[in-house]
C-alpha positions as a Markdown table, in Angstrom:
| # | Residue | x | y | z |
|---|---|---|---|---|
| 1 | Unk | 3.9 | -8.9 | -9.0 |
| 2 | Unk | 7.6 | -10.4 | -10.4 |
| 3 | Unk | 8.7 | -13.1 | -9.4 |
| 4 | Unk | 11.5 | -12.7 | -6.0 |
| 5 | Unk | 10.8 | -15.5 | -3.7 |
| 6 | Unk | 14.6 | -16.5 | -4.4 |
| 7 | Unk | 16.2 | -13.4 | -3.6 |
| 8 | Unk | 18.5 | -13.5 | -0.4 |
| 9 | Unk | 18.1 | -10.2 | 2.2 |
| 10 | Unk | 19.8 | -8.5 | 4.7 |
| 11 | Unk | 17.2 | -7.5 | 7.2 |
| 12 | Unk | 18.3 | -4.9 | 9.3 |
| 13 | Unk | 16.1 | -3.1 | 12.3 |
| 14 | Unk | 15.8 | -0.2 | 14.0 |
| 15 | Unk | 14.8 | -0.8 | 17.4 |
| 16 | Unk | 14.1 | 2.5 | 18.3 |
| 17 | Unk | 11.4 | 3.4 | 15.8 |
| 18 | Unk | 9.0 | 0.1 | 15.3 |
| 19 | Unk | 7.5 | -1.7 | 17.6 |
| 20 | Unk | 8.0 | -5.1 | 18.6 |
| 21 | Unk | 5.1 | -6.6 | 18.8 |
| 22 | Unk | 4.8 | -6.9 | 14.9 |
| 23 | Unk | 8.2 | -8.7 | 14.6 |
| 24 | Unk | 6.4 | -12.1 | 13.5 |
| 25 | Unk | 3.9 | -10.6 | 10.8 |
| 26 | Unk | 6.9 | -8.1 | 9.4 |
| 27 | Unk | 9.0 | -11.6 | 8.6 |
| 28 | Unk | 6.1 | -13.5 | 7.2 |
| 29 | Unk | 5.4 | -10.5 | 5.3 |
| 30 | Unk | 9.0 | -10.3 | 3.7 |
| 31 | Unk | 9.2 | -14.5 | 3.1 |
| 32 | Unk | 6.8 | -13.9 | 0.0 |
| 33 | Unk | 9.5 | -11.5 | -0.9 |
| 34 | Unk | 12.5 | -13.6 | -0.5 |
| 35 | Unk | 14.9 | -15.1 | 2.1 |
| 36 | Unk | 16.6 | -13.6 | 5.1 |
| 37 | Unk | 20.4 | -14.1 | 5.7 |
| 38 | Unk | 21.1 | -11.4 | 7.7 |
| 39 | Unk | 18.9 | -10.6 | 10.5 |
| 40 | Unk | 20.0 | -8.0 | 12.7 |
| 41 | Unk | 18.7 | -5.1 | 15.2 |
| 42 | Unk | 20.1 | -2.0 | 16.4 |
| 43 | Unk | 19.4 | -0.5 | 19.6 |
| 44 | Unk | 20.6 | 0.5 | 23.2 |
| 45 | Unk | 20.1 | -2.8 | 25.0 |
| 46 | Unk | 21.0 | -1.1 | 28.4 |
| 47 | Unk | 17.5 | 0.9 | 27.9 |
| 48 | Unk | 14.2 | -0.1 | 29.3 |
| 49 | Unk | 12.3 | 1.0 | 26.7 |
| 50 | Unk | 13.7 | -1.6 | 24.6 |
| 51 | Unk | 13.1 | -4.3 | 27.0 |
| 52 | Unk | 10.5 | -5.8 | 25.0 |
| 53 | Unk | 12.1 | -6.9 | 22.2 |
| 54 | Unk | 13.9 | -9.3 | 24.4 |
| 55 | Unk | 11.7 | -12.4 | 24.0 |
| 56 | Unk | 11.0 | -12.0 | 20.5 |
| 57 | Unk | 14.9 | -12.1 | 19.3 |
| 58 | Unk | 15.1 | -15.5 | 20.7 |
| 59 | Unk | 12.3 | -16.1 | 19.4 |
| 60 | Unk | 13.1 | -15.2 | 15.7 |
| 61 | Unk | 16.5 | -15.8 | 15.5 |
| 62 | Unk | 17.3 | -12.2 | 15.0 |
| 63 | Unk | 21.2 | -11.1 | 16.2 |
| 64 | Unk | 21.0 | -7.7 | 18.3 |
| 65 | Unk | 23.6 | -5.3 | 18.0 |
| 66 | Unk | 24.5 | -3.1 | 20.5 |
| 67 | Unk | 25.0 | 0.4 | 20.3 |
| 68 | Unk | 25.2 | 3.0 | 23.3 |
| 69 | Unk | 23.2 | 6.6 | 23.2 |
| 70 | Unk | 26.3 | 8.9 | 23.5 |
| 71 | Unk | 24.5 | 11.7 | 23.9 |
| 72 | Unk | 21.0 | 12.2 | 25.0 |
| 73 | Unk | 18.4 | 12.2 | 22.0 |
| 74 | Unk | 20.4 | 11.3 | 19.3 |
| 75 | Unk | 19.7 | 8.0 | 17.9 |
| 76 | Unk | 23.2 | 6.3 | 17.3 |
| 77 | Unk | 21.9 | 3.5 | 16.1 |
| 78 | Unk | 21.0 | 4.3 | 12.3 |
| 79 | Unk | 25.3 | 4.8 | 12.1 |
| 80 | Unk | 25.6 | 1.4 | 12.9 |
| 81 | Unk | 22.7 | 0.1 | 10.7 |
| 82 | Unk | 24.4 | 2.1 | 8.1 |
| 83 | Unk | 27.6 | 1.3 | 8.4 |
| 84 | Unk | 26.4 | -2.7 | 8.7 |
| 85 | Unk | 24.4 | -2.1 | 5.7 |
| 86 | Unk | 27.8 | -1.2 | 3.7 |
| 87 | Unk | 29.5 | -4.2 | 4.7 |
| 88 | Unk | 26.6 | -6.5 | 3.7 |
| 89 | Unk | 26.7 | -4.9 | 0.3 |
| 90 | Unk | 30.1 | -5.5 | -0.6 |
| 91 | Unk | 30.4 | -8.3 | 1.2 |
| 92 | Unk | 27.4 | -10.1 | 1.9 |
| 93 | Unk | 26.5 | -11.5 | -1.2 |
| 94 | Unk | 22.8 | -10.7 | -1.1 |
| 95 | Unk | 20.4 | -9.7 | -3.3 |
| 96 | Unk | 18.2 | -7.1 | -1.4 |
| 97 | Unk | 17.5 | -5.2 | 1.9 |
| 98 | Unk | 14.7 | -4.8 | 4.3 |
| 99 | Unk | 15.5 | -1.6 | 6.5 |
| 100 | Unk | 12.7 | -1.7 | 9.1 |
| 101 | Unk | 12.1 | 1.7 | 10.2 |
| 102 | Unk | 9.9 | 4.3 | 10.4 |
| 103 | Unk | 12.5 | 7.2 | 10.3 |
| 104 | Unk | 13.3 | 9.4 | 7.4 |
| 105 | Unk | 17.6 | 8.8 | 8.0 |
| 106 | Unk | 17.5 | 6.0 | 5.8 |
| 107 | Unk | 16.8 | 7.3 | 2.6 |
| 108 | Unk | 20.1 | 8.1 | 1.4 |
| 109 | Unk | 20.8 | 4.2 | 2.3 |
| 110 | Unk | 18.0 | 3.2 | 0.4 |
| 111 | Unk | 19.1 | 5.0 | -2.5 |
| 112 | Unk | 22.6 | 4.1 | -2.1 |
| 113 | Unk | 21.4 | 0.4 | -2.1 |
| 114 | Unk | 19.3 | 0.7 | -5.4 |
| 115 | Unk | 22.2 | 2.7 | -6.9 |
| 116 | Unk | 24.1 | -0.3 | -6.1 |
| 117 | Unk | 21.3 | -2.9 | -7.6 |
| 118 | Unk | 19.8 | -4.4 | -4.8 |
| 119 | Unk | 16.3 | -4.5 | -4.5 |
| 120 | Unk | 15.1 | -2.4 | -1.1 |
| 121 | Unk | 12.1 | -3.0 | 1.3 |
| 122 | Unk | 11.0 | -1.1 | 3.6 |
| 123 | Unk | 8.7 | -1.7 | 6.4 |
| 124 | Unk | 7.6 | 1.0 | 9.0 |
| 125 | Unk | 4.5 | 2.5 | 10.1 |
| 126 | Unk | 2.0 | 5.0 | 8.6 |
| 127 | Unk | 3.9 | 8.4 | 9.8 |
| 128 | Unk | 7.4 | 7.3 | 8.1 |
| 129 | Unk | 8.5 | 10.3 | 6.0 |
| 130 | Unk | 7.3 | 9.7 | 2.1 |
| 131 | Unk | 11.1 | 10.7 | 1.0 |
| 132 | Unk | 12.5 | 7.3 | 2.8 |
| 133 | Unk | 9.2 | 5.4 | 0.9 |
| 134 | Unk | 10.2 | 7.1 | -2.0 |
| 135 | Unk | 13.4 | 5.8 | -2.1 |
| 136 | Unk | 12.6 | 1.7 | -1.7 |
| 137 | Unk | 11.4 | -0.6 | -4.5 |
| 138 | Unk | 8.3 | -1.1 | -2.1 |
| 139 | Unk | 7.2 | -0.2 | 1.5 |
| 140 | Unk | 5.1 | -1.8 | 3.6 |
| 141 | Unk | 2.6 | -0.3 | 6.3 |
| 142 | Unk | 3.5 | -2.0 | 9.9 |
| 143 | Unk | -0.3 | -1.4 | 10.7 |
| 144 | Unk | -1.8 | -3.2 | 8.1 |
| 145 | Unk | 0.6 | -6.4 | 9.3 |
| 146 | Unk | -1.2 | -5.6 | 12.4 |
| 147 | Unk | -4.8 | -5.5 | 10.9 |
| 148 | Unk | -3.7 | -9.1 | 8.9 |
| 149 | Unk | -2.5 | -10.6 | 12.2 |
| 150 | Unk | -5.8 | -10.0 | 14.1 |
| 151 | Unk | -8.3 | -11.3 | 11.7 |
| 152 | Unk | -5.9 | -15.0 | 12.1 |
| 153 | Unk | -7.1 | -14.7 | 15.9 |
| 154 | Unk | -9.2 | -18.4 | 16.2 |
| 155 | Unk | -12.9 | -18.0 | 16.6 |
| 156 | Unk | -15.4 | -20.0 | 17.9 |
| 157 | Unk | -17.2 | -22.2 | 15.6 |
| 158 | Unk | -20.7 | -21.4 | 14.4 |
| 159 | Unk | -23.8 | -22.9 | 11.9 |
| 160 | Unk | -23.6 | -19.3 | 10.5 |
| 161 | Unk | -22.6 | -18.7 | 7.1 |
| 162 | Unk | -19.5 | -16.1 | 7.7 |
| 163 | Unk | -19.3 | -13.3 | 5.1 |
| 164 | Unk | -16.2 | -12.8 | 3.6 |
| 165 | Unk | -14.3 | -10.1 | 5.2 |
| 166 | Unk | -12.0 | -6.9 | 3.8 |
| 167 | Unk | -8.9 | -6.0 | 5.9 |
| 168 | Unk | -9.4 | -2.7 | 7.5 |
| 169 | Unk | -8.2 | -0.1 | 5.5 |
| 170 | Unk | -5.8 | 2.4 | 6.9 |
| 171 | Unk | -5.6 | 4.7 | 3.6 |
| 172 | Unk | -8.3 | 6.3 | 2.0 |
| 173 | Unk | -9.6 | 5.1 | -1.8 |
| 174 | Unk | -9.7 | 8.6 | -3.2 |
| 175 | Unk | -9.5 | 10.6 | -6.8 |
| 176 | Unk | -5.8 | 10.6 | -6.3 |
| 177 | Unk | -5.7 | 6.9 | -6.1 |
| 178 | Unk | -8.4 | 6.1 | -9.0 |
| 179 | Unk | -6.3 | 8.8 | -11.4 |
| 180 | Unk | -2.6 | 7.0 | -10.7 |
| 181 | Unk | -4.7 | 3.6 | -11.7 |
| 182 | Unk | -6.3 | 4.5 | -14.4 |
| 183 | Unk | -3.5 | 6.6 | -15.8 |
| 184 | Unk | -1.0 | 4.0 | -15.2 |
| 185 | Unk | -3.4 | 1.5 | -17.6 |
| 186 | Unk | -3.6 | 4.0 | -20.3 |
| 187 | Unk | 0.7 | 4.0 | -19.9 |
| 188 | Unk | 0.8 | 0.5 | -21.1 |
| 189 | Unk | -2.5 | -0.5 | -22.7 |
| 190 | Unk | -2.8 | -2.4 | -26.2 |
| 191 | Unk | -4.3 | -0.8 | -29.3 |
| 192 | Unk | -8.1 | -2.4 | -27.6 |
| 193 | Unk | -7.2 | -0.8 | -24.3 |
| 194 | Unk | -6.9 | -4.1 | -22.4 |
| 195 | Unk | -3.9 | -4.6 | -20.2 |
| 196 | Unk | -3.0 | -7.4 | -18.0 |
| 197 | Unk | -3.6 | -7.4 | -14.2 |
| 198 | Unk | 0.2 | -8.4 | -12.9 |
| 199 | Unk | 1.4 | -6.0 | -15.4 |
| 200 | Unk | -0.8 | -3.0 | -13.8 |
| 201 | Unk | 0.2 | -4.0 | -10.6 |
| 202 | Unk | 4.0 | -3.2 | -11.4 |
| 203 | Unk | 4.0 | -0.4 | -12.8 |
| 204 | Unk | 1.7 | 0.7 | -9.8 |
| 205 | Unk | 4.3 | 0.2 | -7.5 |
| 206 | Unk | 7.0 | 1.7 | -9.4 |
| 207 | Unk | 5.4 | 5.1 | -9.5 |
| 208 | Unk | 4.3 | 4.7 | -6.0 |
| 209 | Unk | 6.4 | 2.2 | -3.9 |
| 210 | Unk | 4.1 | 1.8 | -1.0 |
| 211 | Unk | 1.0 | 1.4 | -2.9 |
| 212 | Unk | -0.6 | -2.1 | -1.5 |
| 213 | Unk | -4.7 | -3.1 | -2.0 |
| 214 | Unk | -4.3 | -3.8 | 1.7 |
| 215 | Unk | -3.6 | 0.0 | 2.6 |
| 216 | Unk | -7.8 | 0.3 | 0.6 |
| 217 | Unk | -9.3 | -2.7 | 2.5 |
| 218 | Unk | -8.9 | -5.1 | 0.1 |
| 219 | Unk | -6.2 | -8.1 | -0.2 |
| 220 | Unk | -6.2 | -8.5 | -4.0 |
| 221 | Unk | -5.7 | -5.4 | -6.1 |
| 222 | Unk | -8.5 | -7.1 | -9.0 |
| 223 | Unk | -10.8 | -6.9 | -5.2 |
| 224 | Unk | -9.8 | -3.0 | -5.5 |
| 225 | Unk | -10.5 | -2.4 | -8.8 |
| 226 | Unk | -13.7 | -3.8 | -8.7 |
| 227 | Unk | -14.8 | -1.2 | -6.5 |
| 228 | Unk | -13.9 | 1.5 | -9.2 |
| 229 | Unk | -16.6 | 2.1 | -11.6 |
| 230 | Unk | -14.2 | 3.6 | -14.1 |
| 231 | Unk | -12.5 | 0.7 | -15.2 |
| 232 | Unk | -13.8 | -2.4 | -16.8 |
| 233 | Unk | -12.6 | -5.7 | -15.5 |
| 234 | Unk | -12.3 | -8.8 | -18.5 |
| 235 | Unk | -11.9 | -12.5 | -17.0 |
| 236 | Unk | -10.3 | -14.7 | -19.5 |
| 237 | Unk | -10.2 | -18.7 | -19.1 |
| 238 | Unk | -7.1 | -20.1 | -19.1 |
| 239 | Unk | -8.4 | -23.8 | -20.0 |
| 240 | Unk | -5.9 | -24.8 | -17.2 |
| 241 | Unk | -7.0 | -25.9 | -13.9 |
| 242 | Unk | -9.4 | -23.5 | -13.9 |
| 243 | Unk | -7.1 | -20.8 | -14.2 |
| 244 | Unk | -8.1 | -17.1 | -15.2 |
| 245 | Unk | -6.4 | -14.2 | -16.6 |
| 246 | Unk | -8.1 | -11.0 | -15.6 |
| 247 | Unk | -7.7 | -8.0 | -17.9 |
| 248 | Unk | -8.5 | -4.2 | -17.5 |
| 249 | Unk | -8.9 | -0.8 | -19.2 |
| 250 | Unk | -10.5 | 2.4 | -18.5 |
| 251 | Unk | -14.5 | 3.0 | -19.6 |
């Protein structure tokens, strides 16, 4: 994975299609990614159904923006995310955008964005519309946040040993999914065959933007891999702190 703890984002929120009980694992999710400087939400704040998010702007310091429903079941609140969004690019001084949503209007902002140069995350749940995936650097599945934030839940202490444990998986590991890995190694492979882990992992994402090991059940992709008997997996000492390189190529 590059390197983009420094980058500064514009996190912008629809309110009307994520839920807010995720808010806290969706911002620890995107400081691995960079920094927020702009943290706003869109919604109807007249309407009960957004009553919920309340608590949890105060909370996370998150600015709402209000914007009324003109007309009944329109959502008037990705013209103001858009519109905000444009300001922020030529004014802002960011580097990237989170849009979290799960709704397929944004994917001509996304695109916009990245035609622009900004890096784009997207977070939203399982049922968002692959075009709007399609069109960030990376997305990231709210219900995998969800599966993270559970297995933090305190437990009481035991004299049992405790077996390491997967994160649920909410996609399915199938020949799809073994051919984009194995093909993407041959893309980039030395004359041996051997390519380098956090290499394979980039190129992964840029043909598929919300691939993640946690979508399989696995937090690491080398804990992925390992569960494909078609590639070969090569651990090479560093001779630093106990430090290794892991390698891989197809069988």
């Amino acid at each position: 994975m590059e390197n983009t703890n420094e980058l500064k984002l514009a996190v912008l929120i629809d309110a009307d299609n994520v839920p807010y009980s995720n808010i806290k694992g969706m911002l620890e999710e995107l400081s691995k990614y960079g920094t927020p400087t702009f943290k706003r939400i869109y919604g109807d704040w007249t309407a009960p159904t957004l009553s919920g998010w309340k608590t949890v702007l105060l909370q996370n310091a998150i600015t709402p923006v209000q914007q009324y429903s003109y007309t009944s079941g329109k959502n008037s609140s990705d013209s103001a995310l858009i519109i905000d969004a444009m300001d922020i690019l030529y004014t802002g001084g960011v580097d990237g955008f989170c849009i979290v949503s799960s709704d397929s209007d944004f994917t001509r902002l996304a695109t916009r964005l990245r035609e622009a140069g900004m890096k784009v995350f997207g977070i939203g749940e399982k049922k968002t519309p692959y075009a709007f995936i399609a069109a960030c650097n990376k997305f990231i599945y709210i219900e995998i946040l969800k599966k993270e934030i559970k297995e933090e839940t305190p437990v009481k202490p035991t004299n049992k040993p405790v077996a390491k444990k997967e994160t649920e998986a909410v996609s399915k590991l199938d020949d799809s999914l073994i051919k984009l890995i194995s093909d993407s190694i041959n893309d980039i492979a030395e004359e041996d065959g051997w390519v380098f882990l956090g290499v394979l992992g980039n190129l992964i994402l840029k043909k598929q933007p919300d691939f993640d090991p946690r979508n399989y059940g696995h937090k690491k992709l080398l804990d992925l891999i390992k569960t494909i008997k078609e590639i070969e997996i090569d651990e090479r000492p560093t001779g630093k702190n106990n430090i290794s390189h892991f390698f891989v190529r197809t069988k």
